[in-house]
N, C-alpha and C positions, 0 to 999 in steps of 0.2 A: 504494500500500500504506500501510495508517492503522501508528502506531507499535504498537501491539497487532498488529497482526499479521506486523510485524516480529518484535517479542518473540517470539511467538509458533512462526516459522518457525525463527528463528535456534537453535543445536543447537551441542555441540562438534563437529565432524565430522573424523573422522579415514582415509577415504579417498577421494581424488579423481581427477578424472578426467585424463588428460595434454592437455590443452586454456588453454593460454596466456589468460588475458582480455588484449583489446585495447587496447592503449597508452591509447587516449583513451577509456574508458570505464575505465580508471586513472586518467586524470589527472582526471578530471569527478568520480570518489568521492573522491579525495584533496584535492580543495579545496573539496567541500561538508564536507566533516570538520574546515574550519579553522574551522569556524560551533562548533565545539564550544567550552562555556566552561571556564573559567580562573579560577584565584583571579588577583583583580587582573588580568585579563585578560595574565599575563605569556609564556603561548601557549608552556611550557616543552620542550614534543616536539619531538625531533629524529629525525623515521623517517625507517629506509633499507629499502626495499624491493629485495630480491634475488631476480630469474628468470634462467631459460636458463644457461647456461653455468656463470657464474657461482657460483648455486643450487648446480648438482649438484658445483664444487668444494668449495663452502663447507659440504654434508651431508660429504664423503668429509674433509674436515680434521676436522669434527663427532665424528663415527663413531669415528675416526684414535681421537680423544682419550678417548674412550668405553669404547672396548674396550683401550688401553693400562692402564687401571685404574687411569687420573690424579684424584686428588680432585676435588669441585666448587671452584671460588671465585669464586663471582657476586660482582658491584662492588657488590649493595648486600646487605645483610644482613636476609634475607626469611624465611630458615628458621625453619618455626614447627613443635610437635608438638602435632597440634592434642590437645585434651581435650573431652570429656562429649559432648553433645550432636553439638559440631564430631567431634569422631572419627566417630562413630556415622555422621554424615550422608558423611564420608570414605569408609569404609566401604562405605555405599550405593552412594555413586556408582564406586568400585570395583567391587563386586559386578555393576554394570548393566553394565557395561563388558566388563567378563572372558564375564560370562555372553552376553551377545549375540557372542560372540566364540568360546564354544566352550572356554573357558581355565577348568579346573578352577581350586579355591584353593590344593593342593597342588602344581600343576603350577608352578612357580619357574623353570622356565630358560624358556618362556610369558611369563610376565608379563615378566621381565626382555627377551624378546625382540619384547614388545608396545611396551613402554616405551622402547627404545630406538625405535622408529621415530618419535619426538618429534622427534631429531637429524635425518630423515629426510626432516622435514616433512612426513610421513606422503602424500610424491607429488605432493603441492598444486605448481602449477605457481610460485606466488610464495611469500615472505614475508617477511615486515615487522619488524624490531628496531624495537623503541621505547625511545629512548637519549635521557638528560638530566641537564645538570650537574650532578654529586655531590654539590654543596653545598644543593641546593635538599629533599634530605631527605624528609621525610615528606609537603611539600606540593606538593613537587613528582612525587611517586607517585600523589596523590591526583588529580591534574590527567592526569595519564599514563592512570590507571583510565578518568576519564570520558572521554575523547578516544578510548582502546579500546573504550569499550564506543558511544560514537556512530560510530566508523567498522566495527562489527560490524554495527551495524542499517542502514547506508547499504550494505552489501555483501549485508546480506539485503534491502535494496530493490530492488538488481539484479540479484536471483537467484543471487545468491554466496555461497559458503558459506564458515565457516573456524572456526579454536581458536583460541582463547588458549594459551600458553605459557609457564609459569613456568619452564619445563626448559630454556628456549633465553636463560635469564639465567644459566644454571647452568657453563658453559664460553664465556666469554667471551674470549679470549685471538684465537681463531682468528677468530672475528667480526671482533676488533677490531683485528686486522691487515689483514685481507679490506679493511676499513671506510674504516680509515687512521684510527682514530678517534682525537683528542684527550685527552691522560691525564685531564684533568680531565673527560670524560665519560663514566657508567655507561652499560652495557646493564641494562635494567630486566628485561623478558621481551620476547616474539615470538608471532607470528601467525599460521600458515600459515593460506591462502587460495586459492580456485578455484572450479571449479565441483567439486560434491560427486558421488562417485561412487553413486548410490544402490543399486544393488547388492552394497553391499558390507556384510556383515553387522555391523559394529562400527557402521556408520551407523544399525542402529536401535537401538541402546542410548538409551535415555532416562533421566533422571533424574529425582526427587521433586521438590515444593517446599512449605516449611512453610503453614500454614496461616497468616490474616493475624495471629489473635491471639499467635500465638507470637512474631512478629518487630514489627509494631507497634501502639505504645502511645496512644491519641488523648486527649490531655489536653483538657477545657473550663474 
């Protein structure tokens, strides 16, 4: 599969099928993803992949905390409201999503009960915390980005599908007990990942994408 049609294939996808991928074709996508660069090649991810057992205690701690009506407090400070354009395109891809789903815009206890299966991992058999020292700040997010987004395209190389997750940066606490994780290291966001259930109407929701002029500029 050429990288374009990686891009291509690769989709948020939000429900999947209960089929475990096999230890070693984990461990073969996980060390072709160390091939991904780095500023300073300083190789700043620390991912924990969570299946089986596990998994389904660490969605039920998830949930726990979700529905107690505990505030968020992600370790790094991400929150944004987007504006113009960025809302508009928010929007969008909201609207693609609810609407392939059947979830009016009025319908509020819907959405809330869409969005909650984020904590749920939307069934996906695994997924993936991407966690890194506190200190290393904004470039070290930046490094975190491209390392997600090459081990998405190596998982659509193997016929695998999965989301990104900003919402599994959002209650940290239970992760990073689960984890044993280190004070001095963040949870950034998460991944869930499997094979994709195609029959499941939220998996055809698609989204836009601007045109080249709107995003970039080619100076001579």
């Amino acid at each position: 599969m050429s990288v374009v049609d990686a891009l291509n294939r690769r989709v948020s996808t939000r429900a999947f099928l209960d089929k475990p991928v096999p230890e070693e074709l984990l461990k073969t996508i996980f060390t072709e993803a160390q091939q991904s660069p780095s500023n300073c090649n300083v190789q700043p991810w620390q991912t924990y992949v969570v299946s089986g057992d596990k998994k389904d205690q660490l969605k039920d701690k998830l949930l726990s905390a979700i529905m107690s009506g505990a505030a968020p407090n992600p370790d790094f400070d991400w929150e944004v409201r987007y504006e113009g354009a960025h809302r508009d395109r928010q929007f969008g891809a909201a609207n693609a999503l609810y609407g392939a789903m059947g979830i009016e815009r009025t319908d509020k206890q819907g959405r809330q009960l869409a969005m909650a299966r984020n904590w749920s991992f939307f069934d996906a058999p695994h997924v993936a915390f991407f966690t890194m020292d506190k200190y290393l700040n904004i470039m070290g997010a930046v490094d975190i980005g491209i390392y997600a987004q090459t081990l998405s395209l190596l998982l659509a190389d193997h016929g695998l599908a999965s989301c990104m997750q900003g919402a599994l940066g959002q209650f940290p606490d239970p992760v990073r007990e689960m984890l044993e994780l280190p004070d001095e290291r963040g949870i950034l966001f998460g991944m869930s990942f499997g094979y994709a259930d195609e029959s499941a109407d939220v998996n055809r929701a698609r989204t836009d994408r601007e045109p080249l002029e709107n995003s970039v500029t080619f100076v001579d």
